[in-house]
N, C-alpha and C positions, 0 to 999 in steps of 0.2 A: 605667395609662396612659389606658384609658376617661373613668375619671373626672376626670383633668387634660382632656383633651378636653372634655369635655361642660360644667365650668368655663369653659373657656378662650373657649365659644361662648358661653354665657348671659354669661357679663362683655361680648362683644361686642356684647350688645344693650344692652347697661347701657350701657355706653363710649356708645352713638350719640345718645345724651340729651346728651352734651356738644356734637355737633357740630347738632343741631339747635337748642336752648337757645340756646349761642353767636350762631348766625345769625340767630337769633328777636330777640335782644339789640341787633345789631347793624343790624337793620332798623328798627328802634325808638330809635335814635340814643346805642343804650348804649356806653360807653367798655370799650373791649378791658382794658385792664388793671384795670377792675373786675370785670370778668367772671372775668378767671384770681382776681384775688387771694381775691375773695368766696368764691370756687369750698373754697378751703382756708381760710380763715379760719372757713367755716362750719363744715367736714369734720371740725376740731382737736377741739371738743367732743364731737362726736358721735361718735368716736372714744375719748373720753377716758373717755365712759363706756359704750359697750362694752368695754372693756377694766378697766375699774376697779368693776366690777360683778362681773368675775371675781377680782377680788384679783388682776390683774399687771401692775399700774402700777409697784411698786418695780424688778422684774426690767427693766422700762425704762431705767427713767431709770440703772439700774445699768452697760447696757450703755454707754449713753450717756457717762456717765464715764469707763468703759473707754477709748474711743476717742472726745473728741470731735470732734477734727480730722478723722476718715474721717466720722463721724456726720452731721457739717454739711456738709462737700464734696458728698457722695455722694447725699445730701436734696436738695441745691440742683440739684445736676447730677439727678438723676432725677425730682425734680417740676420742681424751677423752669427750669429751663432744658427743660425738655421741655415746662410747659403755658403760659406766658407766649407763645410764638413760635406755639404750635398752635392757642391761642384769640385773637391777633393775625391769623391766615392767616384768621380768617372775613370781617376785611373784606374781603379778595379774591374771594371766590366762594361760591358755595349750597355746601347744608349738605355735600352727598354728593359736591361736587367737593373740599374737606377732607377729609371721611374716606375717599374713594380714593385722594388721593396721600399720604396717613398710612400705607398698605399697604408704601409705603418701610419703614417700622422689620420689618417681616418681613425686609426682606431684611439689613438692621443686624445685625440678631438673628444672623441666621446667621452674616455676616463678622467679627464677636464673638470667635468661641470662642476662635479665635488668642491672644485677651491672657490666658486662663486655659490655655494648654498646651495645649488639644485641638485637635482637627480639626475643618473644617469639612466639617460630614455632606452629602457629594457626592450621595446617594442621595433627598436630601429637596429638591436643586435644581431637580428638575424641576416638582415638585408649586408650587412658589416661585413660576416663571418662568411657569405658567397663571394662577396667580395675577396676577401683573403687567402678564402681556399682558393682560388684562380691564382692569387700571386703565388699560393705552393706549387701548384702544379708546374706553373710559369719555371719553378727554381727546380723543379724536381729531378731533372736529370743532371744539375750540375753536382748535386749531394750524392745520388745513386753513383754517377761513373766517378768521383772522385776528379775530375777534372774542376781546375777553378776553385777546389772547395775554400780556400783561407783566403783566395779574392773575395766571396761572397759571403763569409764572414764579417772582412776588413769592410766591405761594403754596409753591410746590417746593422754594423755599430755605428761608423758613421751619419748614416740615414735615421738610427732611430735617436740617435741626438737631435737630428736637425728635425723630422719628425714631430718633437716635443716641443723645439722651440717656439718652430712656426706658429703653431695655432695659439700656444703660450703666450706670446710676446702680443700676435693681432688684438686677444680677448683683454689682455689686462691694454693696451693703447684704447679700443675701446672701452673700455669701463673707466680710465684716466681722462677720456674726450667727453664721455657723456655723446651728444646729440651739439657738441659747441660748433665741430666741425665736420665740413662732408667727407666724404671717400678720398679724394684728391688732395684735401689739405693733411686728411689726416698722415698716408703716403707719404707727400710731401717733407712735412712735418718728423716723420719716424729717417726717413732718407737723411732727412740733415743731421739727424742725433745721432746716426749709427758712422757720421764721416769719420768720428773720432778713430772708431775702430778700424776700418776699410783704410785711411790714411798710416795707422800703425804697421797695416798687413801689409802695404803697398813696399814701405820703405823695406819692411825683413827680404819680402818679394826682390826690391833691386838690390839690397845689399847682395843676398845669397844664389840670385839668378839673373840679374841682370835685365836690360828693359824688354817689352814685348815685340814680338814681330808684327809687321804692319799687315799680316791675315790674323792674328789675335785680337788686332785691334778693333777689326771691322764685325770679327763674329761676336765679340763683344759687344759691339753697337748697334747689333741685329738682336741680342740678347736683351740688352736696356731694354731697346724699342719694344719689340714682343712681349716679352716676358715681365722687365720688373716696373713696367708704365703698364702696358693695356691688358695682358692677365693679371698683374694685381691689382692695377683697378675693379676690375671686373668680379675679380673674388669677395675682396674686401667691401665693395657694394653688396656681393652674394649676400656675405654671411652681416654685413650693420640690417640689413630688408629684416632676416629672422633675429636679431641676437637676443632678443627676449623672450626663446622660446627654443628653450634646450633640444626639445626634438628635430626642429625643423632645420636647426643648426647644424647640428650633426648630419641630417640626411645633406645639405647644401655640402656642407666638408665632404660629404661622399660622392660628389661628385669629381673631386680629385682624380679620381681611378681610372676617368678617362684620359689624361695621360698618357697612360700606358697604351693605350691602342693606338692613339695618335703620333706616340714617340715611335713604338712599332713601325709603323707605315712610312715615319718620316726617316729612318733609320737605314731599312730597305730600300727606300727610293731615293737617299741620297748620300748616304755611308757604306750603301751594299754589304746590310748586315745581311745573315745568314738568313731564310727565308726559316717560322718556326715551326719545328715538329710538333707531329699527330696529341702530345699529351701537351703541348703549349698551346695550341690551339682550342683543346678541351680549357685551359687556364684560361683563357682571354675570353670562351662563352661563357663563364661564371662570373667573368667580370662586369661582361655587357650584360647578363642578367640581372645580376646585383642592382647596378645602375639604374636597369629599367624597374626592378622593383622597389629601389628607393623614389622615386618618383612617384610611382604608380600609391606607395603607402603615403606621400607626402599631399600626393591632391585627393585620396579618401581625408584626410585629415582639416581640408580646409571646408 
């Protein structure tokens, strides 16, 4: 379980290269859905030969076969309908107001189990609900002064789409894989299902906006690399270590939320976001508590 944990944080630093990247993008006049699409168009290769370097490319595209109707649903629903809406929400707002109302798929995660038979682990809600309350706080003065307030609306709904998808689409790919394939193929494996859709988005993309500029391209390909190769790996090994065990699942999903402190950090020091006030600082120690007392409940538990 440590070491799902420990996972499950290092991917959350990797993940926050997407929400700063994104915002980075989108200050610079770059188009949202070149942003998501490049994001995996790039990742497919780079993917393809981690994995085919090992000799287990056939065992892929094997599974693949097996099922391609769950194969491509399940792709689509866990990358594309998860990062299309979540790299759209950066027009809305800086980097770190994105990856704290992204702290929603923690709570997803949890309300989840129900569709696989289990319980939802009541003993990890509390650890959740510190978490969350930081992301209030986090928002709290964009609702009080009325400043922003239909940004972070427009941002909420898209996030809690993508929110749902994410863990949606992972859980039901693993339960579709079983134990057939490891972390990397299975990645691999979902990347190629979801081209369908990333190639549909691509074309609206040039039709309606025309191609990308070549600093879109490259923050794109900092994105691949970090983000949707070595923090999904890293998650997606998190949560296959626990998936047969609804609680520990949940608390690995809860490490998501550091993110947010990471996108913070990376945002100030290199988007020259606004340095956060005295009640957003209160948000972000309820967050790193949470974190540390999901942990702290996760190794009384082993």
């Amino acid at each position: 379980m440590k070491k799902a944990l420990f996972y499950g944080i290092l991917s959350s630093a990797f993940f926050s290269f997407t929400f700063v990247f994104n915002r980075s993008m989108n200050l610079t006049g770059g188009y949202w859905i070149w942003s998501a699409t490049l994001r995996y168009i790039f990742s497919l290769p780079i993917l393809w030969l981690l994995v085919g370097l090992k000799g287990d490319f056939k065992p892929v595209m094997e599974e693949i076969k097996r099922a391609p109707v769950a194969w491509i649903l399940w792709s689509t629903v866990g990358f594309g309908f998860f990062y299309a809406p979540l790299t759209w929400a950066s027009e809305f707002g800086e980097s770190w107001l994105v990856a704290s109302l992204w702290q929603l798929t923690i709570v997803a995660g949890v309300f989840l189990n129900p569709l696989w038979g289990k319980k939802i682990p009541m003993k990890s809600l509390g650890t959740i609900l510190i978490i969350l309350l930081g992301v209030f706080f986090m928002q709290w003065e964009n609702f009080t002064k009325g400043v922003g307030k239909q940004s972070v609306i427009i941002c909420l709904i898209l996030i809690g789409i993508a929110a749902v998808m994410y863990p949606l689409g992972n859980r039901k790919m693993m339960s579709v894989c079983d134990d057939r394939l490891d972390t990397p193929q299975r990645v691999l494996g979902m990347t190629i299902c979801s081209m369908p859709f990333w190639i549909l988005l691509s074309i609206f993309g040039g039709v309606f906006h025309g191609a990308p500029a070549s600093t879109q391209v490259f923050q794109s390909l900092m994105v691949a690399i970090f983000s949707a190769v070595i923090a999904t790996l890293l998650f997606f090994q998190a949560t296959n270590l626990v998936r047969n065990n609804p609680k520990q699942l949940s608390m690995v999903e809860g490490t998501i939320a550091g993110e947010v402190i990471f996108t913070l950090i990376g945002g100030i020091l290199f988007l020259h976001d606004a340095i956060p006030t005295g009640i957003q600082c209160i948000g972000i120690g309820f967050i790193l508590v949470g974190m540390i007392l999901n942990c702290r409940v996760a190794a009384e538990k082993e």
